[in-house]
N, C-alpha and C positions, 0 to 999 in steps of 0.2 A: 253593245255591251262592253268587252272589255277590250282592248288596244293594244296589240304585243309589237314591238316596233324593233323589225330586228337589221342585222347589220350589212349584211349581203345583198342588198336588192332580188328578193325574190319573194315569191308569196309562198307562204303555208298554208291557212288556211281557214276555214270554219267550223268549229265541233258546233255538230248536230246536237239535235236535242235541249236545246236553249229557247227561250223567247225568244232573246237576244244575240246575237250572232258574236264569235268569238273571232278577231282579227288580227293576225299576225302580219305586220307591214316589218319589211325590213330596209335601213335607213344607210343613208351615203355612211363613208369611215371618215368624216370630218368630225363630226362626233358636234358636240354642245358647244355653240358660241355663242359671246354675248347674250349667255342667259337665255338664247333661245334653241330648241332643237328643229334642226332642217332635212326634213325627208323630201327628196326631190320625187321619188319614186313613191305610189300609194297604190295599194293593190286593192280592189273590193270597194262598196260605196257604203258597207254598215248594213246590208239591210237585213230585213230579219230572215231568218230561215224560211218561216210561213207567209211569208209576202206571197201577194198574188203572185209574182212570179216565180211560178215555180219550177223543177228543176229540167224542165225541158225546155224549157225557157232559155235554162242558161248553158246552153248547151254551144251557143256561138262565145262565150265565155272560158275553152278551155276546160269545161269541169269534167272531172277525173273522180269516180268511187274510188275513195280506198276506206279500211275496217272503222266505221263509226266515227268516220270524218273527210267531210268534203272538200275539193283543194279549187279552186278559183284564181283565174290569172287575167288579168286586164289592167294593162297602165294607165293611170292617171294622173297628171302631173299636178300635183298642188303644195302646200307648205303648211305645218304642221308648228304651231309657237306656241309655245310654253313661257308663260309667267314665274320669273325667277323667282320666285316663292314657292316652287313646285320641287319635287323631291330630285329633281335632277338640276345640280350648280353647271353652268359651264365651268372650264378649265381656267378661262381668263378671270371666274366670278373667284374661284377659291384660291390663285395666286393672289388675287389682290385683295384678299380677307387676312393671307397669310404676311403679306407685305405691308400692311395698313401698322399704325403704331396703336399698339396695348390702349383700351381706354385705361383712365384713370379714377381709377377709388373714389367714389361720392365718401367714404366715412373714414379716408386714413387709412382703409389695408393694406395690404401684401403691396410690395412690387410687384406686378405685373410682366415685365422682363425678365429675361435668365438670367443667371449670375453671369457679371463680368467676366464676358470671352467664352462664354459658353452657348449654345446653340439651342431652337425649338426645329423641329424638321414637321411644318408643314404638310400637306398631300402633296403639293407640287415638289416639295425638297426634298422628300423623303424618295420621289419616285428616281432624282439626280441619286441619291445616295444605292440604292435598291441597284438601278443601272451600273454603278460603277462598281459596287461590291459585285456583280454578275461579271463583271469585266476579271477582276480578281481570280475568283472563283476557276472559271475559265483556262485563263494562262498557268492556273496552280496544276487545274487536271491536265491538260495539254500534256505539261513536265511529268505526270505522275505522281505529285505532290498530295499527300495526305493533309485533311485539315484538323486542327487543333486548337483549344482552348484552353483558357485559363482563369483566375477571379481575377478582378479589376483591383479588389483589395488585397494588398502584398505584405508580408513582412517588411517593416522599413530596413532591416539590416541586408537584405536582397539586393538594394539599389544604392546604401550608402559604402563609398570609395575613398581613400585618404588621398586622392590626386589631384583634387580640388576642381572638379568635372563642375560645370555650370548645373546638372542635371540634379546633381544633392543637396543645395542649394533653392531649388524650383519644385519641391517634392510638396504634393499635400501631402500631410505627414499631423496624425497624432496620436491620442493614449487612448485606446478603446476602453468601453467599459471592466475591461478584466483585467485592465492594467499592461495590456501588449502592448510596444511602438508597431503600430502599422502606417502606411499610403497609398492612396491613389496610383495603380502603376503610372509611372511617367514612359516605359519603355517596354519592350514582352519581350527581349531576348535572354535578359535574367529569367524571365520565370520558364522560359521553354528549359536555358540551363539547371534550373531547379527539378522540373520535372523527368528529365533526362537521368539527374543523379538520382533521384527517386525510384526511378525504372531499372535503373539498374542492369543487370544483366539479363533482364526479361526483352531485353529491348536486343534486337539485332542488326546491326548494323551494317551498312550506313541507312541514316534515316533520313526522310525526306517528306519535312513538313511543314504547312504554313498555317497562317493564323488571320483571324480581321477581328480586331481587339479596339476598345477605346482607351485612349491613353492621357493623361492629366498632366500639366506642367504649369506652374504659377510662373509666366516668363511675359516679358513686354511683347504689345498686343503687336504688328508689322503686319501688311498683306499679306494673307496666306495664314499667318502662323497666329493662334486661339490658345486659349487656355486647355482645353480639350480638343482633339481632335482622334477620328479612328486612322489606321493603320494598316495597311499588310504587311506581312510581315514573311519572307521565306526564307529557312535554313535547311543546311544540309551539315546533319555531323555526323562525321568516321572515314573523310575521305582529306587528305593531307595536301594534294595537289591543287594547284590552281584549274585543276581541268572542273571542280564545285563552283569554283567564283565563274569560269565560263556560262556555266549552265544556269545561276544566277542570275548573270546581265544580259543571256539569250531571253529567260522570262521578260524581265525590263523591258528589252528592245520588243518584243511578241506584242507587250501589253499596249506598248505603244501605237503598235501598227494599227493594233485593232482599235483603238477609241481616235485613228486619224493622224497622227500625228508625225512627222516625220523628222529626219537627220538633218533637216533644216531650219526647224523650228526648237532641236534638244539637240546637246551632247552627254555624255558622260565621261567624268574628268575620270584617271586610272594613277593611282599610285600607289607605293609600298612601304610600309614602316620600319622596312630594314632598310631605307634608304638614311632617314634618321639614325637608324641605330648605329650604321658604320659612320657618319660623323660624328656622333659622340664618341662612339670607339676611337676613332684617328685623336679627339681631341681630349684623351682619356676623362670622360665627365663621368662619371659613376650610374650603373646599370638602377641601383634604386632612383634614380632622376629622371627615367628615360620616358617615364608614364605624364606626370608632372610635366614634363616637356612640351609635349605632344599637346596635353589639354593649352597651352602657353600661346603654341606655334599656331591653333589653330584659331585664334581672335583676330588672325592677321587680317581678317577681310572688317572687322568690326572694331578695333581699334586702333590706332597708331602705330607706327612703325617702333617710335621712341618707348612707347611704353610696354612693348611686346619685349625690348631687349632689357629694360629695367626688372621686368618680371624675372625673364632669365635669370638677370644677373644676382635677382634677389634668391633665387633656389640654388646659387652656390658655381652658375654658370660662366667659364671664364669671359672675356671682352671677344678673344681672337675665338673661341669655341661657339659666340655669339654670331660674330662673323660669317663662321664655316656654315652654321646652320641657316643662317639666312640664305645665303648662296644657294647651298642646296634647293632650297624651295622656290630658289627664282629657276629652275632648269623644268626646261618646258618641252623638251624632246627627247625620244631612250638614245638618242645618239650622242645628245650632250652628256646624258647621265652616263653613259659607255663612258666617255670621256673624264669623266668626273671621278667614277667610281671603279673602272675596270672593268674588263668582257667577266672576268670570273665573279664578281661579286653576286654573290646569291640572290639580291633585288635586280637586279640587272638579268638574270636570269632566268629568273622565275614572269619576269615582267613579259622578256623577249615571247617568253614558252606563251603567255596566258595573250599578247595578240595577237600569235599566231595561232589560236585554236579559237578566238575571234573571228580570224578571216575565212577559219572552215566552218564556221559556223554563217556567216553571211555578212556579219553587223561589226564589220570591225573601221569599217565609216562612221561610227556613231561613236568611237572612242577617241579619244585623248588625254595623253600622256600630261599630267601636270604636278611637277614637286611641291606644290603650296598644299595637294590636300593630305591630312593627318587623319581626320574626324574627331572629334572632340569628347569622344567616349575611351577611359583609359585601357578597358582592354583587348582593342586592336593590336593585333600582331605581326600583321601582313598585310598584305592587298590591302588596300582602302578605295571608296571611292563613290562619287555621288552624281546627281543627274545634274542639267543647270537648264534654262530657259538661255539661249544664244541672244537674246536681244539684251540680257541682264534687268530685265525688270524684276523677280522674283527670285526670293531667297529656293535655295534644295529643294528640286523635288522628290528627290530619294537619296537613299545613303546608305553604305554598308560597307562591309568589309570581312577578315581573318579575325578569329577569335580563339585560339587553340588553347589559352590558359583561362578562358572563365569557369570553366566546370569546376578544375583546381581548385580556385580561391573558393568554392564553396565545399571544401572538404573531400574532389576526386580528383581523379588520377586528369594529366592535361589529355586534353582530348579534341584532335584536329575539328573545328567545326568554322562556320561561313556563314553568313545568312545578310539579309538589309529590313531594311525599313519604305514603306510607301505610303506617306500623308495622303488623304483625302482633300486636304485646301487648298495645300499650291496647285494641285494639277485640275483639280474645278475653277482655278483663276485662270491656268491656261488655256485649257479648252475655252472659257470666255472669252480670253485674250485671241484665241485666236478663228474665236468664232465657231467652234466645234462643237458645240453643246448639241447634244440630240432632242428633237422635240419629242417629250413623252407626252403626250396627250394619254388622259384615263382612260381607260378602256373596257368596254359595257358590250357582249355580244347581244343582250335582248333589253328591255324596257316594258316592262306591262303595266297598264293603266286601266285600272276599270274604272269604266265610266260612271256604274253606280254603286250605292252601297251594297245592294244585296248579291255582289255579283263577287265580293270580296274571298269567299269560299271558291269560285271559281278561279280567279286572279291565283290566288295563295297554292292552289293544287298546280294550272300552270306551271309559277314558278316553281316549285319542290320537282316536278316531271323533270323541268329544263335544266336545274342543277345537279341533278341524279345523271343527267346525260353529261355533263363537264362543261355548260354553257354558264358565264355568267350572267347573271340574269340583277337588273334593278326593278323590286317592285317597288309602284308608288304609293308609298304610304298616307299621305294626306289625303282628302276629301277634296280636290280642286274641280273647278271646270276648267276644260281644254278650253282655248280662244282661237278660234279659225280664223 
C-alpha cells in the first residue's frame, strides 16, 4: 500500500487493520542523486496483513506488538529508483534547473532575467545564503548582540553628504508618489543612526546590535561586488574606547574560524583617522577639508597616484601638504608611525592600546597595521579598518570603523559609536576560492508514497502524525508508479 521511506535505516512498521500493509523503510543520508532515490537498506517485502502468513509465522522476523501496530525487522538489500518526474528532484536535478539559462519569450515578453547585478536565489542558493546568514546569527549571539531591523526604503537625505563619497553618487534614489526624495538603502549604519536618535533616552546604554539587511548600490559590476547585495552589519554605541572596535574584530575573527577559514588565507588591515588628521594639522589644511580628504585618499588603490594628488590639490590642498599625506599612508608599521607621529600622538595610542587588547583576546596575528586605509565613507573618525583576501584577488571582504559624530549630523548630541559592515559576495567567492563551501544537501527525514489511489486518506494522516511529531516529512503528490 503506501511506502514511508525514512532516514535512519531502521524499520517502523505496519499499521494493522489495512488490506494493504503500511511500510515504513528508512533510507541511507545521501539523500536523491541523479534523479534517483537509493535505499540500500529495505525492511518488509509488502505483504498484506492477511496473507497466509500469518503472525506466527512471523515470529523468526523480530515481530514485536505494540498498541494497533506491528513492527517487523528483516534486511533486505535492494534499490528503490524513482523516475525524475516523481515528486522528489535530486539536489543535482534542481541546481541545474537553477543554473540553466531563462527560456526565452515565444511572444516578446518580459525579460526573464534579474535586473542588471541583481540576484534570483534558487533552492540550492538560497540554502548557501540561509547557511551563512546562520553563521552571522551565531557570532552576533556568541557576543551578546541583539538583532535589529530596518526598511530597505530610506529617506534620501539619510545617506546624501557634501564630501563627495562615491556612495551619493550610487544611490537608487527618487520621488515617491507623495512627492518624498527616497532610496534604496545603499548602507544600514545611517539608519541604525537614525533609529538610535529616534530612541532616544528610552534606549540604555551602551547598546549592542546587529542587523542582516539587503543593501542597493548602482556601482560597476567586479567579482564579488552586485548591485544589490546583503550585509551584516554589527555596532556598538556608548562606549568611547577602542576596547568596542576590539570586540568588533574579535566577531570578524570568530566568524572566520567558524566557516573555515584562517590567518592564512585573511588579514585585516588596522588604521586610524587621526593619523590623517595630525598631518593636515602639521600642514595647517583646514578641519572642513579633512572629510573630502579622506573620500580622495581612499581611490588610492583604484586610481592613479597622479590623479589622487590633482584631486587634492583641486579641494585647496597644498603640493608639500600633498606630499606629507601621501607619506603617511605609505607607513606600514606602528613603529614607523611612532617615528612619524610621536609616542604621545593620540593615533599612536589609541592604536598601541587597541593591539594590545588584540593579543588578549587571541587574534592579534590576524591584524595589521597599514596607513593607506581611510575607508571611504566621510564619517569615520577613528579606527578604520577592513579584511583583505592575502592572495589579492578580491576586492574587501568587510570594513568598518569609529563613527562618534554621525548621530550629530542628524540633529543629536555626538555620540561615541563603532560598528562594520559584512558583504555576502566576496566571502562566497572566497570560501570558493578556497574550496570551503559546505555541501548542503536538502533534507527530507520521511518520504511517503502511496502506492494507490485510494490509499491517499491514509498517506495524508501519516504525514500530518509525522509532522505533529517535528519530522519532516515529503508526501508524494502525483499518481506515479514506482519502477523496481
Amino acid at each position: 500500500g503506501i511506502l514511508l521511506l525514512h532516514h535512519e535505516i531502521k524499520i517502523i512498521g505496519a499499521i494493522e487493520g489495512y488490506s494493504s500493509s503500511v511500510w515504513m523503510v528508512r533510507a541511507n543520508r545521501e539523500g536523491r542523486q541523479a534523479g534517483k532515490m537509493r535505499f540500500p537498506l529495505y525492511y518488509g517485502l509488502g505483504f498484506h496483513l492477511c496473507h497466509p502468513w500469518n503472525h506466527a509465522m512471523l515470529a523468526p522476523w523480530c515481530y514485536t506488538r505494540l498498541p494497533s501496530r506491528s513492527i517487523l525487522e528483516r534486511k533486505v538489500v535492494c534499490s528503490v529508483r524513482c523516475s525524475q518526474n516523481a515528486a522528489t528532484i535530486s539536489g543535482e536535478t534542481r541546481r541545474a534547473a537553477g543554473s540553466a539559462a531563462p527560456p526565452v519569450s515565444q511572444n516578446g515578453g518580459i525579460d526573464l532575467n534579474p535586473p542588471r547585478g541583481t540576484r534570483d536565489f534558487p533552492p540550492d542558493e538560497m540554502r548557501v545564503r540561509n547557511w551563512l546568514f546562520e553563521k552571522f546569527r551565531e557570532v552576533s549571539r556568541l557576543l551578546a548582540f541583539e538583532e535589529v531591523d530596518f526598511p530597505v526604503l530610506e529617506s534620501e537625505s539619510l545617506f546624501v553628504r557634501k564630501a563627495g563619497e562615491e556612495i551619493t553618487q550610487q544611490l537608487y534614489n527618487f520621488e515617491d508618489k507623495g512627492g518624498r526624495r527616497v532610496a534604496l538603502r545603499p548602507e544600514i549604519t545611517p539608519s541604525l543612526a537614525r533609529l538610535v536618535l529616534q530612541k532616544g533616552k528610552a534606549l540604555s546604554f551602551p547598546i549592542k546590535w546587529f542587523a542582516i539587511g539587503q543593501c542597493w548600490r548602482y556601482e560597476r559590476m567586479t567579482r564579488g561586488r552586485r548591485r544589490e547585495h546583503y550585509q551584516w552589519n554589527m555596532d556598538i554605541i556608548g562606549v568611547s574606547g577602542v576596547e568596542a572596535e576590539a570586540e568588533l574584530l574579535s566577531a570578524i575573527v570568530t566568524f572566520f574560524e567558524k566557516i573555515g577559514v584562517t590567518s592564512e588565507d585573511v588579514g585585516i588591515k588596522i588604521s586610524n583617522r587621526k593619523v590623517l588628521q595630525a598631518v593636515l594639522d602639521r600642514y595647517l589644511v583646514p578641519g572642513e577639508n579633512f572629510a573630502a580628504v579622506c573620500v580622495i585618499v581612499d581611490k588610492m588603490e583604484k586610481i592613479p597616484r597622479q590623479e589622487v594628488e590633482e584631486e587634492l590639490v583641486r579641494i585647496g590642498v597644498s603640493r608639500e601638504a600633498v606630499e606629507g599625506i601621501l607619506s603617511a599612508l605609505s607607513i606600514q608599521t606602528l613603529v614607523e608611525l611612532e617615528e612619524f607621529l610621536g609616542t604621545e600622538n593620540e593615533a599612536v595610542v589609541e592604536l598601541k592600546h587597541l593591539f594590545n587588547l588584540a593579543s588578549g583576546y587571541g587574534f592579534s596575528h590576524w591584524l595589521k597595521f597599514d596607513g593607506s586605509v581611510v575607508r571611504g565613507l566621510a564619517y569615520y573618525t577613528g579606527t578604520v579598518f577592513e579584511g583583505f583576501d592575502k592572495e589579492g584577488k578580491l576586492r574587501a571582504i568587510c570594513g568598518g570603523g569609529r563613527y562618534d559624530q554621525l548621530i550629530s549630523t542628524f540633529g543629536g548630541p555626538d555620540t561615541p559609536a563603532c560598528g562594520f559592515g559584512f558583504g555576502d559576495a566576496v566571502i562566497v567567492e572566497l570560501l570558493k576560492e578556497k574550496g570551503l563551501m559546505p555541501s548542503l544537501q536538502i533534507y527530507v527525514d520521511d518520504i511517503i508514497f502511496p502506492l494507490e489511489d485510494h490509499l491517499r486518506f491514509h498517506a495524508a494522516m501519516i504525514a500530518s502524525n509525522l509532522r505533529r511529531s517535528g519530522r519532516a516529512v515529503e508526501l508524494v503528490l502525483e499518481s506515479k508508479r514506482l519502477k523496481w
